[in-house]
N, C-alpha and C positions, 0 to 999 in steps of 0.2 A: 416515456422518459421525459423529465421536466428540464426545462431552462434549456441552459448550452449542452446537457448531457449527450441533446443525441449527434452534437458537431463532434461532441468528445469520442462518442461510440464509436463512427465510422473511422475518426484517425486511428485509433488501438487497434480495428479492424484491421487497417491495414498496413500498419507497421507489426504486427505480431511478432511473426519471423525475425525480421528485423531486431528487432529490441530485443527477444531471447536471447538473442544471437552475444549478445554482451556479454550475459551468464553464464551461456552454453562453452563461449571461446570461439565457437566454428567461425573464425572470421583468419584472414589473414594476421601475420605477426606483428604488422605494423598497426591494424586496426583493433588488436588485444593490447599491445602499447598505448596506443591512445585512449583505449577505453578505461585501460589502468591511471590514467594520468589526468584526463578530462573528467571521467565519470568515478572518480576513486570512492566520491563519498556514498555512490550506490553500493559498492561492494562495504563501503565502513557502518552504513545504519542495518545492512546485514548484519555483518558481526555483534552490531548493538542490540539488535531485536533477538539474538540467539544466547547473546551474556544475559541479556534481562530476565526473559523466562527461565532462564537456569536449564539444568539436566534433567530436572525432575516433573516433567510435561505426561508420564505415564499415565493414560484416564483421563486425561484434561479434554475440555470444549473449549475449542478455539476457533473465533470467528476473523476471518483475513477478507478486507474488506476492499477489493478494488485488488481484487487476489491476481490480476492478470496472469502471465503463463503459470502459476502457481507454483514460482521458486520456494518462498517462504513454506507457503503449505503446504509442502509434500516435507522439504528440511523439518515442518514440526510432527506432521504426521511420522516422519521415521522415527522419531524419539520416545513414541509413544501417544501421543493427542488426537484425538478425534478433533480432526480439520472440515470448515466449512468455509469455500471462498467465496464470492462473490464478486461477480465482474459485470458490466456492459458488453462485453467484446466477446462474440459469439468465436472467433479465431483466435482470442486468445483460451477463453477456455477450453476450446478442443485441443491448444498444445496442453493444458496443465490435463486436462485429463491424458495426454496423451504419455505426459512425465508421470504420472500417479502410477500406470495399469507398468510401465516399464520397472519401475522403482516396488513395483509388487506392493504399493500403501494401498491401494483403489478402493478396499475395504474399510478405511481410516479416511476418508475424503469425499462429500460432497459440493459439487460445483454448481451454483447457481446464476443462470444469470439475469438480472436485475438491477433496478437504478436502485439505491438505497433506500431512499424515500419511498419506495413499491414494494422493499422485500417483506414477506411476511415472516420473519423468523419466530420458528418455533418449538426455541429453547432459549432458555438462556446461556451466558459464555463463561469460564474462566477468566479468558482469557481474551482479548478483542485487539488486533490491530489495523492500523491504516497506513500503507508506507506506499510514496509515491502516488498518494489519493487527491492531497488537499491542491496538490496543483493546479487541480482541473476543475475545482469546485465555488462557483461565484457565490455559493452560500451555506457555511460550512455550520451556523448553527443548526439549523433544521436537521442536516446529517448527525450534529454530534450528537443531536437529542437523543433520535433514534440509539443510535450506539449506547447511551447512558440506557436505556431502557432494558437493553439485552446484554448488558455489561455488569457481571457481580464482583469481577477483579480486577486486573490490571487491563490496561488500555495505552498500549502504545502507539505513538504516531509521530508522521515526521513531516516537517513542512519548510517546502521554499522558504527562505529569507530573503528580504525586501534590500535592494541597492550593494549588490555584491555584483564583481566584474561579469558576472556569467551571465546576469537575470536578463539587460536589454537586448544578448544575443542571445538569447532564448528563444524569450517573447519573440523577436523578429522570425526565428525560423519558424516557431510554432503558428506565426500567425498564416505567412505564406503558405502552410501546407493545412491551414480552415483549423486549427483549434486551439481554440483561449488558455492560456495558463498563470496565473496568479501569483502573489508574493504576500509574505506577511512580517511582520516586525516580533518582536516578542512578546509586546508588552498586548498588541492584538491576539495573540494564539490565546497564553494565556486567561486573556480576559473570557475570548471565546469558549474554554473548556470549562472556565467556572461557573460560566453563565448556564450554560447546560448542563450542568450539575456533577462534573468532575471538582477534585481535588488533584491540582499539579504537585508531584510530590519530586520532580527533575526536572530542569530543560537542559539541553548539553547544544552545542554547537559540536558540530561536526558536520565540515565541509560549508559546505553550503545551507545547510540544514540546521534546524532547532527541531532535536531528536525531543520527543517530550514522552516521561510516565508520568499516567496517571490513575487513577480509581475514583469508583464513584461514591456520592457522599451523601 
């Protein structure tokens, strides 16, 4: 793994449990409150990644890139898509495998894990997203290339936004517990996604977030 990926591996390592735990609910009342109210726009680029692809995901190749416990991936596999995620976080993929084989998709889901920049993918996608990827990533064109390469559709993704009240308490906690996390402005994503040879065809704000579709061109 290159750069800061492998500080990034070992914190997903070992927050896995943890952070599912958002998804899952298994937290206390007060701690699913909070999760609803601090982390709302994680549950909203859900709902955005699930409006965009539509219902119609039956047969589709869909690449989830930094797939962690594999919420996204098994939500596309049930509708019908042939799911490949990919993560660093060896703990996190044993939960998503462990959500696939329960959810009875396991047959619709491939987990791999790899840095991007290493994966050998070998197909191309429908369908390609990144959500919750770019935070951790100190060089997001080299990633996007890849993506463009194994991307013949739509390509979603979502990325921090630069100077909102949440980003310096972030940063702070992320840095005490060893792993870097990143922001970017708008006018940088975009630049970034055309530079690697997307066409941005949306950016939404939502939350904290510049949700972006795009395709390749």
């Amino acid at each position: 793994m290159r750069g800061n990926i492998t500080q990034v591996a070992v914190y997903w390592n070992n927050v896995a449990s943890e952070f599912d735990a958002i998804y899952s609910g298994e937290k206390s009342r007060c701690g699913r409150a909070l999760d609803h109210w601090l982390r709302k726009d994680m549950f909203q680029r859900f709902d955005w990644v699930m409006k965009k692809v539509g219902g119609d995901v039956q047969g589709k190749t869909v690449c989830d890139l930094g797939c962690g416990s594999g919420r996204f991936a098994i939500a596309l596999a049930k509708m019908g898509a042939q799911v490949t995620g990919v993560d660093i976080a060896p703990e996190m993929l044993k939960l998503a495998c462990q959500l696939a084989d329960k959810s009875g998709i396991s047959d619709r889901c491939t987990f791999v894990r790899s840095d991007l920049l290493d994966w050998d993918a070998d197909q191309p996608y429908d369908i390609a997203i990144a959500i919750g990827f770019w935070d951790y990533i100190d060089d997001p064109i080299s990633r996007l290339q890849v993506i463009r390469k194994v991307t013949v559709g739509t390509f979603l993704s979502a990325w921090p936004r630069l100077w909102t009240w949440r980003m310096p308490i972030r940063k702070a906690r992320l840095a005490v517990r060893g792993c870097p996390v990143f922001f970017f402005t708008r006018s940088q994503v975009i630049r970034m996604l055309r530079e690697a040879g997307f066409e941005v065809l949306d950016c939404k704000v939502i939350g904290k977030l510049f949700c972006v579709e795009a395709r390749p061109v």
